[in-house]
N, C-alpha and C positions, 0 to 999 in steps of 0.2 A: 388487095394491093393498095389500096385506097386509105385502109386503116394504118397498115405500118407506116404508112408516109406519116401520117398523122401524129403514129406515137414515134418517130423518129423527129419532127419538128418540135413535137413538147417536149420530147427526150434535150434535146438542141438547145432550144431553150431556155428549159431549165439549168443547163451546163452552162451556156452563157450568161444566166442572169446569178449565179454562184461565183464567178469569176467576178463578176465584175462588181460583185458587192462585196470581196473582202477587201482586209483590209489596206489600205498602201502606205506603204513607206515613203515619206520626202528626206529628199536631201536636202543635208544643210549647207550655204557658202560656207566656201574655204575659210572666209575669215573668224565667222561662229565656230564653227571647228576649230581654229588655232585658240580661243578661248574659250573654251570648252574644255579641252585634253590643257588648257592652263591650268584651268580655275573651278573645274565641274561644268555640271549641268544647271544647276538650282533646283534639282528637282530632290526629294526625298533622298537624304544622308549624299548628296553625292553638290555640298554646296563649298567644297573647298580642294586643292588639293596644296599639301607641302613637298617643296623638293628639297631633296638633301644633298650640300657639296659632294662631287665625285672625285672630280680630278679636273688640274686647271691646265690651262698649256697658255705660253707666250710667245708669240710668234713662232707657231709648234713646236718649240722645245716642254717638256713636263716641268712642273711646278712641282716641289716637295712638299706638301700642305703639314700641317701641323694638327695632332688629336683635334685641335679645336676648331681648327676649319675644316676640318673632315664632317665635325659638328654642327657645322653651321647649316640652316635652312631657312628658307623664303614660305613664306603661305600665301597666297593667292584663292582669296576667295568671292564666290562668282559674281557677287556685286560690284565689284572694282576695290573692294578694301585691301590693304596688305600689311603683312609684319613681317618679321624675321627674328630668330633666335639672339639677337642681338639688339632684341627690346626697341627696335625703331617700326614706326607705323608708316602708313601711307597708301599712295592709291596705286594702279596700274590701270593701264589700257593698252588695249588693240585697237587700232584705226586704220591701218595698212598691215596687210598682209607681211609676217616676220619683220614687224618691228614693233618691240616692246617697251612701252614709256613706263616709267616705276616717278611717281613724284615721293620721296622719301623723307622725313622727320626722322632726323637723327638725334633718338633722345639724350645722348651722354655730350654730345656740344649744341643743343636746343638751335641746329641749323634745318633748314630744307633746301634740299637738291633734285634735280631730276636728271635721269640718266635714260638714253635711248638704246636698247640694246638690241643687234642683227639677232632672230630667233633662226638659228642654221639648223637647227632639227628640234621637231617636238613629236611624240608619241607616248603612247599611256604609261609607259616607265622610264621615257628618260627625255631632258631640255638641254639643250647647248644652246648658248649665248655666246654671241661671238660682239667685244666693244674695242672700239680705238682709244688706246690709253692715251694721256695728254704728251710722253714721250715718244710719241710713231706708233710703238708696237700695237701688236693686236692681241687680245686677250681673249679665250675661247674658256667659257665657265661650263663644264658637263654636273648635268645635276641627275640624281636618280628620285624617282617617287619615293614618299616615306609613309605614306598613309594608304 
């Protein structure tokens, strides 16, 4: 009787000290995760990601985009650097949760701008950007992953 105790306790044991030596997973804030699924990880091949116009809407009505703004894409990559298809560089940050600062170098009129945009959805295949145009309306930019 004496023994099974015995190898029920090692048995025990051993199960708990198995558990509690793999591995664990942490979570990450919300706000590392909004860039993160921006911009990568920085970890091996996963240090950038580009999104490609989808579809625009203006104070929810659709926007007819043109072959070339269909074309058009943002790259976000995970050090804060950025471009776009339209040859302008620049930085971005995350500092509050869904809202995205783009400081942007517009190389065809050698201006800099920065624009604050509401991030209204982000996940691994698709950003909506929601900005207040200088005439009232609100502008919602849906982008799809392209990489």
């Amino acid at each position: 009787m004496k023994s099974k105790f015995i190898i029920y306790s090692l048995f025990f044991l051993i199960a708990i000290s198995a558990i509690l030596s793999c591995a664990k997973t942490d979570t990450i804030p919300a706000l590392q995760f909004q860039k993160q699924l921006l911009a990568g990880t920085g970890k091996y091949q996963n240090t950038l990601h580009s999104w490609q116009l989808d579809s625009t809407k203006i104070n929810g009505a659709n926007v007819l985009l043109t072959n070339t703004q269909k074309n058009f894409k943002k790259t976000f990559l995970f050090d804060g650097a950025y471009f776009d298809s339209d040859n302008n560089l620049g930085k971005w940050e995350i500092t509050t949760i869904n809202k995205l600062k783009q400081t942007i170098i517009y190389q065809s009129l050698n201006r800099q701008d920065s624009v604050v945009y509401d991030i209204v959805s982000i996940n691994a295949a698709q950003l909506n950007l929601s900005i207040k145009l200088s005439n009232g309306q609100t502008a919602i930019y849906s982008f799809k992953i392209s990489n």
